[in-house]
C-alpha positions as CSV (number, residue, x, y, z in Angstrom):
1,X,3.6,17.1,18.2
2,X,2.2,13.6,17.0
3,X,-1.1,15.2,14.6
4,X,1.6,18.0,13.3
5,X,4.0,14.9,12.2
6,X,1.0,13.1,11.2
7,X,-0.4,15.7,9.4
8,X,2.3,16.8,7.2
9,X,2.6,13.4,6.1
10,X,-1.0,13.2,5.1
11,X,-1.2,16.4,3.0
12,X,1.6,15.3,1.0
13,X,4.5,17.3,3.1
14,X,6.6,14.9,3.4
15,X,6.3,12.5,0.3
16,X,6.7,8.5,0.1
17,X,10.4,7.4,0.7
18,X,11.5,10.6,2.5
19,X,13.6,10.8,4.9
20,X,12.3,12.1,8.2
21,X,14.6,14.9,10.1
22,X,16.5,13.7,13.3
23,X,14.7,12.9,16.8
24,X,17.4,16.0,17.9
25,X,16.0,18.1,14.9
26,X,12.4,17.8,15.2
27,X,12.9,18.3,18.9
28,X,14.3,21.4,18.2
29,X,11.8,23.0,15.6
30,X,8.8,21.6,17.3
31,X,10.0,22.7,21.0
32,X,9.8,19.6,22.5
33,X,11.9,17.0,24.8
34,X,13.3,14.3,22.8
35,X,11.4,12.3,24.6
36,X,8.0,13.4,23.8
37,X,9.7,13.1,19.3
38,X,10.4,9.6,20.2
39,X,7.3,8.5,21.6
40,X,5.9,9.8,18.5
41,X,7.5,8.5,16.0
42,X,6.5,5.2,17.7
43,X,2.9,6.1,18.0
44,X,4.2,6.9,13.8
45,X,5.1,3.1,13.3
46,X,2.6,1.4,14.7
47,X,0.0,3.7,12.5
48,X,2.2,2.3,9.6
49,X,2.8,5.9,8.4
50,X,6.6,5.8,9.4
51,X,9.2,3.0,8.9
52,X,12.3,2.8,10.8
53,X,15.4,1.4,8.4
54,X,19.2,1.4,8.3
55,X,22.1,1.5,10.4
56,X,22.5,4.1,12.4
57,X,18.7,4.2,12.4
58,X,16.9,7.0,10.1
59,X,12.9,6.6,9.7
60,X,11.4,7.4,6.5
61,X,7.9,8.1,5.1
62,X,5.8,4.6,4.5
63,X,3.0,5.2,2.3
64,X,1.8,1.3,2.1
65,X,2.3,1.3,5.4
66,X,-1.2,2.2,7.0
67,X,-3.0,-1.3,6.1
68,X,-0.4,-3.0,8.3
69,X,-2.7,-2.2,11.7
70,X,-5.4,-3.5,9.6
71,X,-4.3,-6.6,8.6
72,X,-2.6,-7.5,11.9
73,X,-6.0,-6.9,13.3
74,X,-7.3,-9.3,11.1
75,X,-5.3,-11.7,11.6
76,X,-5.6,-11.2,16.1
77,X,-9.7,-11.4,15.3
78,X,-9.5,-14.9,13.5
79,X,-6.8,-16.1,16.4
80,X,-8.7,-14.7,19.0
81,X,-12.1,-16.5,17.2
82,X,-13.8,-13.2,16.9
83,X,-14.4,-13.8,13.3
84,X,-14.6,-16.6,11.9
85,X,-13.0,-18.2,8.3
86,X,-16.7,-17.8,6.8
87,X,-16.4,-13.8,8.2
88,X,-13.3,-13.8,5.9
89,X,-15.0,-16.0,3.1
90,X,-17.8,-13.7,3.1
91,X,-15.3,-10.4,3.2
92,X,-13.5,-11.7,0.1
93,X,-17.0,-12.2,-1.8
94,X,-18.1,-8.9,-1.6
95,X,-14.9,-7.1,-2.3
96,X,-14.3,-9.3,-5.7
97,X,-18.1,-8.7,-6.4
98,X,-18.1,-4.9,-6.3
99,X,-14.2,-5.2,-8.3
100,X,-16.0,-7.5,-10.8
101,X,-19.4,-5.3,-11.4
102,X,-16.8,-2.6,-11.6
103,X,-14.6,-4.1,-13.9
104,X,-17.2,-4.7,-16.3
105,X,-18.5,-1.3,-16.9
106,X,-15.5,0.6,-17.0
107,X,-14.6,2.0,-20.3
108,X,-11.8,1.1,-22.4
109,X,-8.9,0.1,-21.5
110,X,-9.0,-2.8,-18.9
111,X,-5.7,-4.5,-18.4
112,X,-6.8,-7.9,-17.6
113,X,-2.8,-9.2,-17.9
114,X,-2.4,-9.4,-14.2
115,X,-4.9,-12.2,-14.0
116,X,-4.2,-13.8,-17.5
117,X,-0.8,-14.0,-15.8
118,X,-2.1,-16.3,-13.0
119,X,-3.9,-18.5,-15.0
120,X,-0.9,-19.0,-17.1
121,X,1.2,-20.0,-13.3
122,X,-1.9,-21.8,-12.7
123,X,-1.6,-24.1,-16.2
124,X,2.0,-24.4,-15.9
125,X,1.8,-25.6,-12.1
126,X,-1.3,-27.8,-11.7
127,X,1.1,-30.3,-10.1
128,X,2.6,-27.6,-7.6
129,X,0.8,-26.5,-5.0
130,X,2.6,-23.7,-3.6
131,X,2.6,-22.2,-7.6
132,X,-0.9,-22.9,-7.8
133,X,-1.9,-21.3,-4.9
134,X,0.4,-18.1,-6.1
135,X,-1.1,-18.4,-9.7
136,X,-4.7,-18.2,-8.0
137,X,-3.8,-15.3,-5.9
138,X,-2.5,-13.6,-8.8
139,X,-5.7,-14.3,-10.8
140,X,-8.2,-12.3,-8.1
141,X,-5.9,-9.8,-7.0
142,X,-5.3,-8.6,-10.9
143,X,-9.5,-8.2,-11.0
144,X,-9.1,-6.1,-8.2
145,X,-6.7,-4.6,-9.7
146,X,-8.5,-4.0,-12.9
147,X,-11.4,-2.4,-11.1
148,X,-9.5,0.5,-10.6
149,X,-11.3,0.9,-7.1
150,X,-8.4,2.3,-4.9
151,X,-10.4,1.4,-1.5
152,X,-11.5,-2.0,-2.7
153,X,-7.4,-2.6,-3.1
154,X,-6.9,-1.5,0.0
155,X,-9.1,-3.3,1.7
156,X,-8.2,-6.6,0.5
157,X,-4.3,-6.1,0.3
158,X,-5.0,-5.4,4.3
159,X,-6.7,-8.8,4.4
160,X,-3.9,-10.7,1.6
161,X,-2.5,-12.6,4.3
162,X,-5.6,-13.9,5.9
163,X,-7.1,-14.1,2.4
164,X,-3.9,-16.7,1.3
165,X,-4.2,-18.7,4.3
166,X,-7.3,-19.6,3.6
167,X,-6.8,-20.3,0.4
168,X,-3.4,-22.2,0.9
169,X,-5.0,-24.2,3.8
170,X,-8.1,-25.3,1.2
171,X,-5.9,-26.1,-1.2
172,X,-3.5,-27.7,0.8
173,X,-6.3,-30.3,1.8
174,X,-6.3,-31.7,-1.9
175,X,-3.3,-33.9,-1.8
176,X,-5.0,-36.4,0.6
177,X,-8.0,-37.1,-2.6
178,X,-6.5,-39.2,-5.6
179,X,-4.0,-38.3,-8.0
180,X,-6.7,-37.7,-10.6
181,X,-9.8,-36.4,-8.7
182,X,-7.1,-33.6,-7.1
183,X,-5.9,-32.6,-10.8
184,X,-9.8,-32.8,-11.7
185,X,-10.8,-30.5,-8.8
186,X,-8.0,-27.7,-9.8
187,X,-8.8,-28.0,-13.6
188,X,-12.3,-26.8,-12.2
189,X,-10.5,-24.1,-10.3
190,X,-8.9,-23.2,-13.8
191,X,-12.0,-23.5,-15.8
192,X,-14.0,-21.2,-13.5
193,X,-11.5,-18.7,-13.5
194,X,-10.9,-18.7,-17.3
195,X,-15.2,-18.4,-17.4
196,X,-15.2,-15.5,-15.1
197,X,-12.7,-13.7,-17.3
198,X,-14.7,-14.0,-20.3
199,X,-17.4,-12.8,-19.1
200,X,-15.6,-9.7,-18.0
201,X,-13.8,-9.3,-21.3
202,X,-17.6,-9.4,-22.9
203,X,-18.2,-6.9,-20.7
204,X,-20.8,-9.0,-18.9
205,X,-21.4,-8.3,-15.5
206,X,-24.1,-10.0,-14.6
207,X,-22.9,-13.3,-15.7
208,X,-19.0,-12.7,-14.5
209,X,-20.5,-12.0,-11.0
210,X,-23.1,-15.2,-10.8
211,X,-19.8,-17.3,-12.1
212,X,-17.7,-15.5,-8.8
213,X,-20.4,-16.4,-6.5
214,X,-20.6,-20.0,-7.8
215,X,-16.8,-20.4,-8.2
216,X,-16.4,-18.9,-4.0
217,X,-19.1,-20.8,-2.7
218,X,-18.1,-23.8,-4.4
219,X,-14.4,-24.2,-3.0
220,X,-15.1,-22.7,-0.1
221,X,-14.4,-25.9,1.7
């Protein structure tokens, strides 16, 4: 019952968005107790392939759903100290390393607007930390983007919360410095990110990947 359900949302069966039939209906054409469609369709949920919405309730195919397990697992791992922030650090490295080799060798086009995009949120809120913190998000996730590696994406949109947090906390600690040596320390954040995008345009891997590494490792803490 479950792996038929699962399966014909996997092959493409039932599509993104669709509606799923009744518990009553599917216990009818599959020839089972209500029960055992019920139990399921949770078992459905929690695998992020199903999503329950509306009043009276009707469950429809989630396609984004399935990196939902994985980032709540993230997230229990770094509460539960089974990973630590530098696990995560070192996650997020490697996945904007491979986007960023990618990115460079990938014929044209490249749409690099996603990431001009945060560094134009990032200028116009250097004062504003939540808007920064957006802007900078914006910036990585559009090389990701860019890469056009689907898995890569995955990957770190399962991770976006963790990822953020991290960021937001580091960030976050910057009020406490001086007025001027915390707008000195995020025009550095700008001017490595507008570096790294350069080197990308130039279609320079080697150098846009040493300037990721540097800029990482560098506000790490």
């Amino acid at each position: 019952m479950l792996a038929q359900l699962r399966e014909r949302i996997l092959s493409g069966e039932l599509q993104e968005g669709e509606a799923l039939p009744t518990e009553q209906a599917l216990s009818e054409s599959l020839s089972v107790g209500r029960s055992s469609v019920r139990e399921a369709l949770r078992v459905l949920e929690a695998q992020g392939l199903v999503e329950s919405v509306g009043r009276p309730l009707s469950r429809i195919v989630s396609i984004d759903g399935p990196t939902a397990p994985l980032r709540n697992s993230v997230d229990d791992l770094l509460r539960l100290k089974r990973v630590s922030r530098g696990d995560l650090h070192s996650l997020r490295l490697a996945l904007e390393i491979v986007a960023a080799r990618a990115v460079a060798v990938l014929p044209e086009p490249r749409d690099f607007a996603r990431s001009r995009r945060g560094l134009e949120i990032m200028h116009e809120s250097i004062d504003d930390q939540e808007a920064f913190a957006v802007g900078d998000s914006e910036f990585h996730s559009g090389l990701l983007q860019a890469s056009h590696n689907e898995l890569v994406q995955v990957i770190m949109h399962a991770v976006a919360d963790s990822v953020g947090a991290f960021v937001t906390g580091a960030l976050g600690s910057k009020p406490r410095l001086t007025h001027a040596r915390f707008l000195q320390d995020r025009q550095l954040l700008l001017d490595d990110h507008q570096a790294i995008l350069d080197a990308l345009v130039a279609r320079d891997g080697d150098r846009a990947t040493m300037l990721l590494i540097g800029h990482i490792e560098r506000h790490r803490d």
